[in-house]
N, C-alpha and C positions, 0 to 999 in steps of 0.2 A: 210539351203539352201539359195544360195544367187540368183538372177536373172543375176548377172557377178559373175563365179566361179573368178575372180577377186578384187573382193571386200571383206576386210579384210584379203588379204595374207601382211605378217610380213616381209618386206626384205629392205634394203637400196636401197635407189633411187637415179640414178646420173640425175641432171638437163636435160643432155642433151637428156637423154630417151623421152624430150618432145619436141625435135626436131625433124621434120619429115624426114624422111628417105630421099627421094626426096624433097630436103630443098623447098620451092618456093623463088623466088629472092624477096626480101622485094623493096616497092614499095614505100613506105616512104621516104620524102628526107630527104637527110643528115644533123642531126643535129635533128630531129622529137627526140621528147620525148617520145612515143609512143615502141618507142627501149628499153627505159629505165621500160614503164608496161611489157612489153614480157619478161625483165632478171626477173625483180622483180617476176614475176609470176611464171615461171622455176625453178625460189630459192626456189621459198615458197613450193609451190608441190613438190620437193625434199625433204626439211625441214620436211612437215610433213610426209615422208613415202606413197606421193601416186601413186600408178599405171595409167600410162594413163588413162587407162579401167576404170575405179573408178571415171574418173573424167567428168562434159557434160558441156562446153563453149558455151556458146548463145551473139549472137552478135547480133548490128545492123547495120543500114547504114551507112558507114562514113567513115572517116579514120578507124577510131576505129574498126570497122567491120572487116578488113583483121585480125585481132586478131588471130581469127579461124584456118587464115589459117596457120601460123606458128607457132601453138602450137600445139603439137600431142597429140589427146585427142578427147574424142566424140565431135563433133560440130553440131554447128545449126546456119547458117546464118539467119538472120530473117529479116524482112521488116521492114523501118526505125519507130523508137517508139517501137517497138515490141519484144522486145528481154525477157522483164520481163516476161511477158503471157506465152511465150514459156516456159521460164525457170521453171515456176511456175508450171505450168503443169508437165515435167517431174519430180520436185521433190515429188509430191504427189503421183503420179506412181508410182514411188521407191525411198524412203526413205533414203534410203544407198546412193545412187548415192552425191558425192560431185559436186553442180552445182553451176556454174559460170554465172554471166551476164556480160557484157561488153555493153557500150554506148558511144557514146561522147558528151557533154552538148549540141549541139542543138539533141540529138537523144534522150536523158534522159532527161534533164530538160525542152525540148522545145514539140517537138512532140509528146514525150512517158510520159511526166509530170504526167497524170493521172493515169497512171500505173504505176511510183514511188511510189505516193504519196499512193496508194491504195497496194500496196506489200508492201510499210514500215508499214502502219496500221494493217493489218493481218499478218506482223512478221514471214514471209515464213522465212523458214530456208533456205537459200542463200547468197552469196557476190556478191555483184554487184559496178564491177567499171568502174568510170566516169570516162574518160579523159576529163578534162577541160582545153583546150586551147583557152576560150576566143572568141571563133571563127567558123564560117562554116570554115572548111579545106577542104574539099573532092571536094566541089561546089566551090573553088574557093576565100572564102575572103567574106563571107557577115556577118551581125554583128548577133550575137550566144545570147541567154537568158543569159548568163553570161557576153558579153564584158559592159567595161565600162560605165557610163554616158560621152557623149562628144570624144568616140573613132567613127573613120571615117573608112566607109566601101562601097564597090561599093553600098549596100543597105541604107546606111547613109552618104552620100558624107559631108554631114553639120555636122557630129557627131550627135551621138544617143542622143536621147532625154527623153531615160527610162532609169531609175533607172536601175540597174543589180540584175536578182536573186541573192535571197542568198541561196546556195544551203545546206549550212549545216544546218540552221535556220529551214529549211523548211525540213529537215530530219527528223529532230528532234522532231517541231511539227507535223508531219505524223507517226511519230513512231515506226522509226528503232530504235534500241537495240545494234547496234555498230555502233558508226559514230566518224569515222577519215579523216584526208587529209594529203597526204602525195607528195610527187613533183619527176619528174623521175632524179634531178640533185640530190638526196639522197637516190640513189639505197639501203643502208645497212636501213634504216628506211621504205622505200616502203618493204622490203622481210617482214621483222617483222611485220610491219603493216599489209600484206597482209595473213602474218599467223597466228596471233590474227583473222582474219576477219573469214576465212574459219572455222577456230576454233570453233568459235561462235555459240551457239545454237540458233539462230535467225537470224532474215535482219541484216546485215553487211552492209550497206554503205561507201564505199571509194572515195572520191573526189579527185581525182588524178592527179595532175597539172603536164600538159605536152606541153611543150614552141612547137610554130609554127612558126618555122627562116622567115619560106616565107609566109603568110597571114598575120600570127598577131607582127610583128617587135614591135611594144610597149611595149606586157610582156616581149620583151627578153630571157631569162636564168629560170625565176623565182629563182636568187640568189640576193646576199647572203640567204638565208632563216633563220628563227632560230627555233630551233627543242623545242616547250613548255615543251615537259617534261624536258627538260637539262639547264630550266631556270627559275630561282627564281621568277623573275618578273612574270612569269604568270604559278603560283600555284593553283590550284584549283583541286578538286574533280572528276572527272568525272564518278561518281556513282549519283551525285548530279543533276539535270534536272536544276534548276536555276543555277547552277554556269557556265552549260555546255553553258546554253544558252546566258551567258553573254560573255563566253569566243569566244564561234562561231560568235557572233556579233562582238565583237573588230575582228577578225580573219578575217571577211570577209569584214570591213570597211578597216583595214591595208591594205589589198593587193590593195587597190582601190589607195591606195596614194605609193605603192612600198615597203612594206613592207610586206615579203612573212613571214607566222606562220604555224607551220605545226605541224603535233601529233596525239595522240588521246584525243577526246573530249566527248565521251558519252559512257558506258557500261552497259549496265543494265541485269546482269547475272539471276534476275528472275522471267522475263517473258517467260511464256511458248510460244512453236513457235504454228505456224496455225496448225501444222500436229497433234501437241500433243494436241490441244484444241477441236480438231477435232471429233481426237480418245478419248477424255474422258469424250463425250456429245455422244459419240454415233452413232455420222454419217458418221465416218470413218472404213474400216476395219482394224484391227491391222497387219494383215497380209498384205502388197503391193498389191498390184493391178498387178504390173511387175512380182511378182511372183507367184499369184495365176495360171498365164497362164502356169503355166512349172509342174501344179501339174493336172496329169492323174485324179484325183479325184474330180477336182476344177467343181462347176455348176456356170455358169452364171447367175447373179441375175440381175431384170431388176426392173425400178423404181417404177413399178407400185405393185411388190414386197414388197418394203419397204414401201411401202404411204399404210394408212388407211382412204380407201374413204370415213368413215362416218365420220372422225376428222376436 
């Protein structure tokens, strides 16, 4: 029994099944990179065989946020920083459900940081991707946890004066289990990347650079790019935690001087996720929670159930 008779049917999927019927008119201007996570994500959910229904997209506030609305698939708009929380919670509900986050680096890395950082350490079984452009886009042009040292914004007229996150670095040490970045001007490496991530039995983080023609003119394009794996020069491991994090560092010094590196950088196929450490200490049911409510026979257990008020 599934909680979506949905879940686990076997049939090919065309992309476009995740465009919504009544399309909404994208609101993104021409040129947003943002175009390029919406194909890349279309591909991927095709790619692996999913059903809308199968799948729950949790956004936040931002550009990034309209996500939701033009992908047909469960959604959940959420309040800016907040999209991980939500997500986290329906994937504990039900297990099955394939769940998405979506942010953009001031909604993830800025406002929602603590709930990165704290979803990458308990290894929730989810993808969650950044749109990193560099920049507040939504609000207009103010400097973002990721613009550069010395980039000028209505909020930094003089250029910035702080160093820029380093968002991979900082995955890494928090401790996601897939950490890649991949840019929307290389749609065929974003699809793969984005279906490795879902793939994933744990936090997948994607840092997904996606150019702002009208706030952030400096990134530009984020081209030429050079894709790591299709390049000798930076060979490494990424099973390895030291090599990945030497790689992440040059990766996110490079692009500070114009030089875009993209790939995957860290995999760690065996670490169990939160749900399974959950369920094998005992404090989880084995059974969902989403479906216990669809069984005539199911009783409500309450906490005071499970607590031993002499312990």
């Amino acid at each position: 029994m599934s909680a979506f008779s949905a879940i686990g049917e076997d049939r090919e999927v065309d992309q476009n099944e995740f465009t919504p019927e009544i399309e909404p008119q994208a609101t993104w201007c021409p040129g947003c990179g943002d175009f390029g996570v919406l194909k890349a994500l279309k591909g991927a959910a095709a790619e692996l065989g999913l059903n809308p229904e199968e799948i729950l997209l949790v956004t936040g506030i931002g550009c990034s946020g309209k996500l939701s609305s033009y992908f047909d698939a469960y959604g959940f708009h959420s309040i800016h920083g907040r999209s991980l929380p939500v997500a986290r919670a329906a994937k504990l509900a039900n297990p099955e459900l394939t769940v998405i986050a979506a942010g953009g680096d001031g909604d993830g890395y800025g406002i929602g940081g603590n709930h990165f950082m704290h979803t990458a350490r308990e290894n929730h079984d989810m993808t969650y991707i950044v749109f990193n452009n560099e920049i507040f886009g939504l609000t207009k042009g103010q400097t973002s946890p990721t613009s550069p040292m010395g980039h000028k914004s209505k909020t930094q007229p003089q250029g910035s004066a702080k160093a820029p996150l380093r968002p991979l670095s900082l995955s890494l040490a928090t401790g996601s289990s897939y950490i890649a970045r991949t840019a929307a001007v290389n749609p065929n490496q974003a699809k793969e990347i984005l279906v490795e991530a879902i793939q994933h039995d744990g936090f997948s983080h994607v840092d997904f650079l996606t150019q702002c023609p009208t706030w952030n003119k400096d990134a530009k394009q984020y081209v030429p790019y050079i894709d790591i794996q299709q390049n000798d020069e930076y060979d490494f491991d990424i099973t390895d935690r030291n090599e990945a994090s030497e790689a992440m560092y040059e990766t996110e010094s490079a692009l500070w001087e114009g030089k875009v590196l993209t790939g995957r950088y860290y995999h760690d196929e065996s670490r169990h996720s939160y749900h399974e450490e959950k369920i094998a200490q005992g404090s989880m049911p084995e059974k969902p929670v989403a479906e216990q409510y669809f069984d005539e026979d199911y009783e409500p257990k309450r906490s005071y159930d499970l607590l031993d008020p002499h312990k």
